[in-house]
Every structure is written in structure tokens, then in C-alpha cells.
C-alpha positions in Angstrom: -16.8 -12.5 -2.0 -17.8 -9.7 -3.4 -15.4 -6.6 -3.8 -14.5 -3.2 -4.5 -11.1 -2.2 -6.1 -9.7 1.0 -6.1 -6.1 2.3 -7.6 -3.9 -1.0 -9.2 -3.9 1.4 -12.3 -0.7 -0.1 -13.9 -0.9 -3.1 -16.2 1.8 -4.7 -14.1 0.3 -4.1 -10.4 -3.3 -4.9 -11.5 -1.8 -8.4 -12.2 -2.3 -8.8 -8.5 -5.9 -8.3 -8.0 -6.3 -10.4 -11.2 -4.0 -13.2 -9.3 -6.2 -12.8 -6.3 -9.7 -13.4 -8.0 -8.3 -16.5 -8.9 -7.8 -18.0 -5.6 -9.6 -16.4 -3.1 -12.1 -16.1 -5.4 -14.4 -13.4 -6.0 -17.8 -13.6 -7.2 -18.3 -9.6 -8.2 -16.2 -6.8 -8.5 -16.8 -2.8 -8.6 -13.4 -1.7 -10.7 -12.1 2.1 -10.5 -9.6 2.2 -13.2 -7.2 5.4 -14.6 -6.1 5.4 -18.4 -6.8 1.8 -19.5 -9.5 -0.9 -18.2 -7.9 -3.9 -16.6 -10.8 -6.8 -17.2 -11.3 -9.8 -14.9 -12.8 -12.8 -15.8 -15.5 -11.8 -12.9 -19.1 -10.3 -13.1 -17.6 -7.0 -12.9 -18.7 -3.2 -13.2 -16.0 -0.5 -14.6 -15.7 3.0 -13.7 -13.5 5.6 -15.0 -11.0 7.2 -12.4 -11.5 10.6 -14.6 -15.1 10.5 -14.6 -15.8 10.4 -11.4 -13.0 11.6 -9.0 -13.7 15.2 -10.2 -17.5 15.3 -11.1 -19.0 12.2 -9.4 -20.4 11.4 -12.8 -21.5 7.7 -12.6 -22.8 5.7 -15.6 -26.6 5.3 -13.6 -30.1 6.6 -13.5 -29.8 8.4 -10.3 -33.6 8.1 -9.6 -33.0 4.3 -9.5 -30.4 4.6 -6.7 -31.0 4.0 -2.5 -31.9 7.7 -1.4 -29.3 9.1 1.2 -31.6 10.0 4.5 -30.7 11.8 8.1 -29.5 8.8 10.0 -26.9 7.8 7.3 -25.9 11.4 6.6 -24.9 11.7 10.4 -23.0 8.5 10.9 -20.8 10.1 8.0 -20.7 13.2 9.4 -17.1 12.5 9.9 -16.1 11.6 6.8 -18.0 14.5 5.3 -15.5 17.0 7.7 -12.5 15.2 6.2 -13.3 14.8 2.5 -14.5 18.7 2.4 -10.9 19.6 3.3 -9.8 16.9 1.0 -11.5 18.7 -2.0 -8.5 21.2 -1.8 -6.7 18.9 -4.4 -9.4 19.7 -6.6 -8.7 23.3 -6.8 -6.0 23.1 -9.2 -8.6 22.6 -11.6 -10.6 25.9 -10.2 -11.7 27.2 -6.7 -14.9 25.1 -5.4 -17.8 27.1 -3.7 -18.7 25.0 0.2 -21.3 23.8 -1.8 -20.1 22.6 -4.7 -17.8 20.1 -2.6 -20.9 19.4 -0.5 -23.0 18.3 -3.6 -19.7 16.2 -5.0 -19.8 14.5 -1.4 -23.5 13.6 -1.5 -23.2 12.6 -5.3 -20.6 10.5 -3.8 -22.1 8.9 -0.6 -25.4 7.8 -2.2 -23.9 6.3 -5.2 -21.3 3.7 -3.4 -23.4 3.3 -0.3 -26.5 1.9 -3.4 -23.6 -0.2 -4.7 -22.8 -1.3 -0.8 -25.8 -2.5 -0.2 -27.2 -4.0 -3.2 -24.0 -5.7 -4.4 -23.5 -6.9 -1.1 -19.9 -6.0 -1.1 -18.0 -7.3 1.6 -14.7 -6.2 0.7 -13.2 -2.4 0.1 -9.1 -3.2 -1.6 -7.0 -0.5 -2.3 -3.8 0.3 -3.2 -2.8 3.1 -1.3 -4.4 4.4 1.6 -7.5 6.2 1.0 -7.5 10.0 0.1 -9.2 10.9 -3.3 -12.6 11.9 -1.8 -14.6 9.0 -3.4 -12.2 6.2 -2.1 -12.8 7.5 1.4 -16.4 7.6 1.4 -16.2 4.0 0.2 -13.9 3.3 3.2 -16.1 5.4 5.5 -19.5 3.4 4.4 -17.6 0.0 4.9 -16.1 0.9 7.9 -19.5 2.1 9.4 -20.9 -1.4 8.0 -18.9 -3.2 9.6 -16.7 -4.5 6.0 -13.6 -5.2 5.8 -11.2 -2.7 4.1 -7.7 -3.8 3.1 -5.5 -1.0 1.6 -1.5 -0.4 1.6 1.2 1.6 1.8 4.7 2.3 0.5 6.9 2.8 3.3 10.4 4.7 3.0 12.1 1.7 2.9 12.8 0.1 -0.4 10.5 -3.2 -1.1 8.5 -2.7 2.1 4.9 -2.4 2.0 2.6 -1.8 4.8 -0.8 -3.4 5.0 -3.8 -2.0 7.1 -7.7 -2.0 7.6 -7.6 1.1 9.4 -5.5 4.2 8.5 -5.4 5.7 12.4 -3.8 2.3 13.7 -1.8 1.9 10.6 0.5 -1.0 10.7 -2.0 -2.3 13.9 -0.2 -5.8 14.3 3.5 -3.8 14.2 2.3 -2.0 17.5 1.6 -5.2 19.2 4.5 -7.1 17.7 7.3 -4.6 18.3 7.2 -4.8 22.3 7.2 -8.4 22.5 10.3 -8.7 20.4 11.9 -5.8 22.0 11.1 -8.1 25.4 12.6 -10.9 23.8 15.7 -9.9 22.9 16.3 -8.0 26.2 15.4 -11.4 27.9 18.0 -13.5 25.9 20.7 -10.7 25.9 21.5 -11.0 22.4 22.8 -7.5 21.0 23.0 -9.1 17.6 20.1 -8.7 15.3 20.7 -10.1 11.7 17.8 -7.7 9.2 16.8 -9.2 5.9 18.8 -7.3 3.6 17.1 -4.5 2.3 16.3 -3.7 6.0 20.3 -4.2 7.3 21.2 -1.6 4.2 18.7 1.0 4.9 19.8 1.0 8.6 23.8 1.7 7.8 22.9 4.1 5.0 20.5 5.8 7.4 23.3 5.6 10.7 26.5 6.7 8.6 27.4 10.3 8.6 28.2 10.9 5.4 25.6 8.8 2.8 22.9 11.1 1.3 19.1 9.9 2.6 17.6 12.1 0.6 14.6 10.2 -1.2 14.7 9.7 -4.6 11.6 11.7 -5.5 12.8 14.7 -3.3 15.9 14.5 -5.2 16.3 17.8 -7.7 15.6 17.1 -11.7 17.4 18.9 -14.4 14.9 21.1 -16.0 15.0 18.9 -19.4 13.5 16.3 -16.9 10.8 18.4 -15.3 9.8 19.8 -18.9 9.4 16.3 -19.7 7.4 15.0 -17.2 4.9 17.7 -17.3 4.8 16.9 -21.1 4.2 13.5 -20.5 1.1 14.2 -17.8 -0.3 16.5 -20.7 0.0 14.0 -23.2 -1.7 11.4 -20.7 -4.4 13.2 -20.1 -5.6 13.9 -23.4 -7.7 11.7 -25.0 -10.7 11.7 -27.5 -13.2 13.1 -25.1 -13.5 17.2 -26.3 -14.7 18.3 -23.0 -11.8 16.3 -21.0 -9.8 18.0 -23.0 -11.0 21.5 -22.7 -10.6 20.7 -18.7 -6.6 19.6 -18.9 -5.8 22.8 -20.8 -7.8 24.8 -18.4 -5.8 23.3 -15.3 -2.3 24.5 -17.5 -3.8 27.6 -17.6 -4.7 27.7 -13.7 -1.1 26.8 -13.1 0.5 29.7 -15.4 -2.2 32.3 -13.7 -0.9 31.3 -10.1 3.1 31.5 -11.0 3.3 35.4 -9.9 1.2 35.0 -7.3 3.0 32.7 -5.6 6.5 33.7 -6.5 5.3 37.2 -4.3 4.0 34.5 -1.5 7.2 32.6 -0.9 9.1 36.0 -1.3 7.0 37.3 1.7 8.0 33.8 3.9 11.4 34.1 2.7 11.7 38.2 4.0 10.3 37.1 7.2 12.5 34.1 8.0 15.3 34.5 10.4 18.9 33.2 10.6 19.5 29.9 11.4 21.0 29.9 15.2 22.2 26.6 16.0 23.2 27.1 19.7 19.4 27.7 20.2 17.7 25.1 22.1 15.2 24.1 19.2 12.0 21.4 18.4 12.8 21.6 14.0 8.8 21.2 12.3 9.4 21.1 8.9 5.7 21.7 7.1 4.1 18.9 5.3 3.4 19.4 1.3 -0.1 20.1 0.7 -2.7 18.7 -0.2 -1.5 15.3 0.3 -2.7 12.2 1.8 -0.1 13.1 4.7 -2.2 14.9 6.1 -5.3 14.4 4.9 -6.6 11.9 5.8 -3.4 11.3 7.9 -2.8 14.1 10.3 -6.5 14.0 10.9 -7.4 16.9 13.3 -3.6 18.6 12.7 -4.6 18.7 8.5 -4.4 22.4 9.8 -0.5 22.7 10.7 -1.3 26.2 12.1 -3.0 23.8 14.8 0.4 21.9 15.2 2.4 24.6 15.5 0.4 26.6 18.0 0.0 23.7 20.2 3.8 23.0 20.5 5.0 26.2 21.0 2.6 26.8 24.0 4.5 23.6 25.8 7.8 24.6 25.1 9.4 25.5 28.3 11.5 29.0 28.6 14.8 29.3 26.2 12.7 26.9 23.4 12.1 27.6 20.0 10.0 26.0 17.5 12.0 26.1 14.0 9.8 25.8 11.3 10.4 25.1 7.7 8.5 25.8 4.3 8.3 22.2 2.3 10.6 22.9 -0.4 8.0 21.6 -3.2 5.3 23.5 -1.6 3.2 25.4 -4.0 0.5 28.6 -3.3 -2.8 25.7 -3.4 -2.1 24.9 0.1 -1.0 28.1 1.8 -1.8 31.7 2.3 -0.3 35.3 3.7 -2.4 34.6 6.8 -0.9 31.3 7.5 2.6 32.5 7.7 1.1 35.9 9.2 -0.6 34.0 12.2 3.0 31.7 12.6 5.2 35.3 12.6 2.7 35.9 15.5 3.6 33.6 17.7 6.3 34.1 20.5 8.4 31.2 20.0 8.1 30.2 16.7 10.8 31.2 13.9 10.8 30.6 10.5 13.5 29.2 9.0 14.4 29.7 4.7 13.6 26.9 2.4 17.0 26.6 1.5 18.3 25.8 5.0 19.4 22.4 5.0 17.3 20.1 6.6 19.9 17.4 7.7 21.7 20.3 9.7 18.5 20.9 11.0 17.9 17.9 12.4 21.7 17.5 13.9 21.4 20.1 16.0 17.6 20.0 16.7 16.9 18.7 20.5 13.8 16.8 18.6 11.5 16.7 15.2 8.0 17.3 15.0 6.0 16.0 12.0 2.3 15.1 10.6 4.1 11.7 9.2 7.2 13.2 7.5 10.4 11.4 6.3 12.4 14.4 8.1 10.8 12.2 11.3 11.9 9.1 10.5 15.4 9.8 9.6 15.5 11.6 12.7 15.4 8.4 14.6 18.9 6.9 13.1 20.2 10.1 14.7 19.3 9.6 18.0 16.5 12.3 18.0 13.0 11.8 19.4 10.3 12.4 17.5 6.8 14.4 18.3 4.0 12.9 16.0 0.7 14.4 15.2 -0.5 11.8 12.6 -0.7 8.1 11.7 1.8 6.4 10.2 3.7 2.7 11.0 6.6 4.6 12.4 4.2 5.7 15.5 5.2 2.8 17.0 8.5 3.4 16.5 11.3 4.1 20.1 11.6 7.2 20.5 8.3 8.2 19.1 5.5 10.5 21.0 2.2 10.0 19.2 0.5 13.1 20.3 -4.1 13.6 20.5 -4.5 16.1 23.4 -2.1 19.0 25.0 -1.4 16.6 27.9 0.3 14.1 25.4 2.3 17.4 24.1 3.1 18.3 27.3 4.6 15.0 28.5 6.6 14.5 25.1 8.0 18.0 25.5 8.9 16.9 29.1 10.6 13.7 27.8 12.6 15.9 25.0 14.0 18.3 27.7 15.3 15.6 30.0 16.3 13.3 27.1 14.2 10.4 28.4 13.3 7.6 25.8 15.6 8.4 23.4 16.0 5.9 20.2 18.8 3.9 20.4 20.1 2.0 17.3 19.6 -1.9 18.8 16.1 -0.9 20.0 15.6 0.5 16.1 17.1 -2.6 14.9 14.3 -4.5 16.6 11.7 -2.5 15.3 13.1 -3.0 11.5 13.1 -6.9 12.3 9.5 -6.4 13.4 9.0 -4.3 10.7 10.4 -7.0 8.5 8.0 -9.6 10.0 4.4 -7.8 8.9 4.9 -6.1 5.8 5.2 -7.3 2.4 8.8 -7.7 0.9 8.3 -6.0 -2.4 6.5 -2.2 -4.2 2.7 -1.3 -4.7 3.6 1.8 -7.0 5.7 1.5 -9.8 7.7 4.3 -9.3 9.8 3.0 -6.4 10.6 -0.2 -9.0 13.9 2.4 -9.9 14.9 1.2 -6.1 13.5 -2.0 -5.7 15.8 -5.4 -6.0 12.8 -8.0 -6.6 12.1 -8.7 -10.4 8.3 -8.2 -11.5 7.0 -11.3 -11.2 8.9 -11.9 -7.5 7.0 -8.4 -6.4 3.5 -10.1 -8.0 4.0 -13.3 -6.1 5.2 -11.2 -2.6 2.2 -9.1 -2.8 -0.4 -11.9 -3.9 0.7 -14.4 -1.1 0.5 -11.7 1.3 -2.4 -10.4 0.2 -4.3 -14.0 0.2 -3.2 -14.4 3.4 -4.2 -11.4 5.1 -7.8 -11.7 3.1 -8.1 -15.4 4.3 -6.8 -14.0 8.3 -9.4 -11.5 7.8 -7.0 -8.7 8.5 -4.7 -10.3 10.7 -0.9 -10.8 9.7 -0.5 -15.0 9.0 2.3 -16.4 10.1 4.0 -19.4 8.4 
């Protein structure tokens, strides 16, 4: 088998894929590694995350490589839509001219779609889902070839990791597997549903009144913290390489540029939001950070939120407002005066300060709209239904309304008004024991190891075994 790899940057995670070239096994491997190369004992090519995530600057003789032609260029015309938005991460660096991301996209396509083809790769594994602009492309070309992709993603719930093939269907096997269990236990009568641990936990912590859910990387950092993260991302970044170099203290200097800029943004949302009125009959939309994989690639079409927004608040029926809510970590790369401007413009829609709190919010909210947002999920262990406009595991979640056309916005709002399908706490206890049943019991990114329960060798076998035998399944969850 013959593979790409992509992310598994820590010593400790890229133990897996080194497990997994063991035993499945792999006969060549295209590597994309950050910081320090992780060698398997594998005819193997090595490419430096840096290198080529912001410049496309591959180690070849370009001349030598498969030329890109019409037919090809079309079949990607999708991805090309989505990774030209994507490129917006890229302007914390500087701002990117349309064709600057177009040339980076082509630089891009014809170098992994040569290394496709004459590698023969027949397996694309990642990490995390797909959103850096050249780990899409390779996702893109393998999905349009027909190869099989295999990437994860860390869910909300600590040691939980979804597995999918295809970002849109998610957790693909979840959708089918919920309803039969649901069936199932309505057909035996039993009200008594005993979750794996972790699960069981989350649930009461998530169902009690009074426990804090906030996520642990939403949670506020003194300023001696923050001061030494962003010292210790500096001192990451620079290395031996002059020009690298040059390029990290140019993106500190973006940052310090932007500061007053976007202190006089956020003043303008905060002037123009109005008192929160909870005796309003309300849909709460807290905004999405951006960019983020959240929404791109996973909010597809509604990347846009102004597109969200709009489209909701034309279905909301008379005495309806659409609350909506600045991300609290948002910064100015990502939104504009005449985002907020075209918002204030519409009828129904109110915007509500940052430092409302977003619990209350959802308490007295008759629903939560949401891209893919935790503020969704945790609505559902309050009984509130949710309006979703991306792609996430949860959209098969009760109480959930995954929303593609105006129709589907329509119906949903209809459901909301006459409180039909509402998410109870045994059908949500189902969908955690289904939940339970097709994800991995352990962490792909190290930084939820602060919540995790499972020791470092117990996450390396969870994820291995899993891994092994969703490869060997091709893409299907195994069952013992």
C-alpha cells in the first residue's frame, strides 16, 4: 500500500502511523512533517510543513512533473472554490492578490496529482480533517480517483475520536447506526442505558445546572500565560533558515499593525449591539471563529455566515428574532465594517455584545443555530433543537436539522415554533452509546491529553487497532 501522511506532527502521535506501517504494511510513503522529521523504516519521501503550506515550494524540477490540463482543472473546480477562500489563513502573513492564491493552488494541484499518479498512492491519512490548502487538494485528487482517504477528528468529548473518508458525511456509519439503536431500545423498553465512562460523565456534567461546560481552550488565560504561549510560538518558529526567519518577524509585525484597527472594529459591533431581551421569542447564532476549519471546509456553501444569517431570518415567522453573537476570540482577519453593516441591515436580526453570556443565551433561546459550534451541541443537553448549516458527527444528533436549501430552513423553523422533535436526554443517551460504538476511545492532538484519562501508550494502541481496522474494512467501522 502505498500512502500519503499528513499532520501526526508530535513525536508521540507519529508513533501511530509508525505502528501502522508495521502491520498493514506499507510499501511507500509521501511524509508532510512540522518541526522535526519522523523516519519510517519505509521507502519514503519527506516534505517540510513550512515549506510548502505557504509557498508550495517542493524539493523537484517542476519541468519533470505531470502537466495540469483542462479536464483535470475542471473536475477540481470545486476544490479550487474552497481552497481560494481557505487562503484567508494565509493572510496573517500579508494580504494575497486572487492570483497569487490561484498560482499557490495550481503549484499545489500539479505537484500531488504527479505524486498520485506515479507513486500510485492509494491511500490519503490524516490527522485532522483536511483544511490547510495543500491537504485538501490531496483529498480532492484522491477523492476524484477514486482513493481512499482516512482522516480524524477530535470530538468535544474527552478521549473520543471521530474517523471519516468523507468530511460532508462525517461520522457516515454514526448516521446509520444511531436509528437502529434508537429502534432497539424503544422495542425492548429499556430506559436504562449504561455509557462507557467518559461518555456517562460528559452527559451529567453536560445535564446539571450548575457545572461549567466551558471548553478548556475557550477557558480565559492569565496574561503571564498568553505572553508565554506566543513566546513559545516565536521561539518555535525560528530556526536556522534567514529567510524563515525574516517571514515570522514579519507576521509579529502584521499582528501589532492590525491591533488599532481592530480594537476601532469591535468598538463599532459593540456600539451597534442591543440589549439582551429575554422575553423575546429568539433563534441565538453565535458566529463561528474565522478562518477555521469550522467552516471551511466545514460549513461549505455557509463559509460566508452573512449567507446563514440572511437565510434564517427570512424564515422566521412574525415576533422572531435572530440573536447573533461576535465569537469572543474573533480577530479583524476574518471580518469587516460591511459584514456587521449588512447584518444591522436586516429586519430581524440583533446583535447581541460579546460579553453576553452565552449559557443564558442558550436558556432562554427557543433554538441554536451553528456552522458546527460547541454552543450547538451543548444546546442539546438542554433540551433545545439545533439548526445546522455544516458537517459535523453531531448532525445526526435528535433534535438536529441539517439544513442545504431554504425548504430545509423553512421546515426546521416550523419544527422550532411548534416544539416538535425536541432532544430528549434517553434519546441523547442513545446517541452517546452509538457514539461510543464508532469512534476511537482515546486523543489525536496532544493538547486534549490535559483531559484525557488513557495513558500514552493506551491512546497509541486505541488509535492503532482502530485505525488497522478501519484500513483493513476499507472505511467501514469493524466490529469485534
Amino acid at each position: 500500500m502505498n500512502v500519503i501522511v499528513s499532520g501526526f506532527h508530535d513525536q508521540e502521535i507519529f508513533r501511530i502511523v509508525t505502528n501502522l506501517a508495521k502491520s498493514v504494511p506499507f510499501s511507500y510513503a509521501a511524509v508532510i512533517y512540522q518541526n522535526t522529521q519522523h523516519n519510517l523504516d519505509i521507502k519514503s519521501d519527506y516534505f517540510d510543513w513550512e515549506n510548502i503550506v505557504w509557498s508550495a515550494n517542493y524539493p523537484v524540477d517542476w519541468d519533470n512533473l505531470l502537466p495540469l490540463d483542462e479536464e483535470l482543472i475542471s473536475k477540481m473546480a470545486e476544490c479550487e472554490t474552497m481552497v481560494l477562500k481557505m487562503m484567508d489563513r494565509f493572510e496573517t502573513r500579508k494580504a494575497y492578490t486572487y492570483q497569487e492564491r490561484k498560482d499557490l493552488y495550481l503549484k499545489h494541484l500539479r505537484f500531488w496529482n504527479d505524486l498520485i499518479v506515479k507513486k500510485k498512492i492509494n491511500l490519503f491519512l490524516a490527522s485532522n480533517i483536511p483544511h490547510e490548502v495543500f491537504d485538501y487538494v490531496i483529498y480532492s485528487l484522491c477523492k476524484q480517483k477514486g482513493i481512499q482517504s482516512i482522516f480524524m477528528y477530535q470530538s468535544h468529548i474527552p478521549d473520543t475520536v471521530i474517523v471519516m473518508n468523507d468530511w460532508e458525511k462525517s461520522s457516515e456509519t454514526l448516521g446509520d447506526s444511531y436509528p437502529q439503536l434508537l429502534k432497539s431500545m424503544n422495542k425492548s423498553g429499556s430506559k436504562e442505558i449504561e455509557l462507557p465512562t467518559n461518555f456517562e460523565n460528559y452527559f451529567k456534567k453536560h445535564t446539571s445546572e450548575k457545572e461549567d461546560v466551558t471548553p478548556f481552550y475557550m477557558k480565559k488565560k492569565s496574561a503571564g500565560d498568553s505572553l508565554s504561549a506566543l513566546f513559545q510560538s516565536f521561539s518555535n518558529r525560528i530556526n536556522d533558515d534567514f529567510l524563515n526567519n525574516v517571514q515570522v518577524i514579519r507576521n509579529v509585525f502584521r499582528s501589532l499593525v492590525l491591533i488599532v484597527p481592530e480594537k476601532k472594529l469591535f468598538s463599532f459591533y459593540e456600539k451597534n449591539c442591543q440589549p439582551f431581551d429575554k422575553n423575546n421569542k429568539y433563534i441565538y447564532l453565535p458566529l463561528h471563529y474565522q478562518p477555521e476549519l469550522t467552516t471551511c471546509p466545514c460549513a461549505g456553501a455557509f463559509v460566508d455566515q452573512l449567507v446563514m444569517a440572511e437565510l434564517l431570518a427570512s424564515c422566521l415567522p412574525e415576533g422572531y428574532f435572530l440573536y447573533v453573537k461576535e465569537h469572543p476570540k474573533q480577530k479583524i482577519l476574518g471580518r469587516s465594517y460591511r459584514f456587521y453593516k449588512a447584518l444591522l441591515s436586516t429586519k430581524k436580526i440583533r446583535l447581541i455584545s460579546r460579553k453576553t453570556d452565552s449559557k443564558t443565551l442558550i436558556t432562554h433561546s427557543a433554538a441554536v443555530a451553528t456552522c458546527i459550534g460547541t454552543a450547538g451541541w451543548e444546546a442539546l443537553f438542554k433540551g433545545k433543537q439545533v439548526v445546522m448549516f455544516g458537517h459535523d458527527f453531531y448532525q445526526y444528533a435528535p433534535g438536529v436539522f441539517s439544513i442545504r436549501t431554504e425548504e430545509d430552513c423553512k421546515k426546521a423553523i416550523e419544527n422550532i415554533v411548534q416544539k416538535k422533535e425536541l432532544p430528549t436526554n434517553f434519546k441523547l443517551k442513545v446517541f452517546l452509546m452509538a457514539l461510543s460504538q464508532v469512534s476511537i476511545n482515546g486523543y489525536i492532538d496532544t493538547a486534549y491529553k490535559q483531559i484525557t484519562s488513557l495513558s500514552e501508550e493506551e491512546n497509541l494502541h486505541h488509535v492503532t487497532d482502530f485505525l488497522l481496522k478501519f484500513i483493513r474494512s476499507k472505511g467501514k467501522i469493524a466490529h469485534d
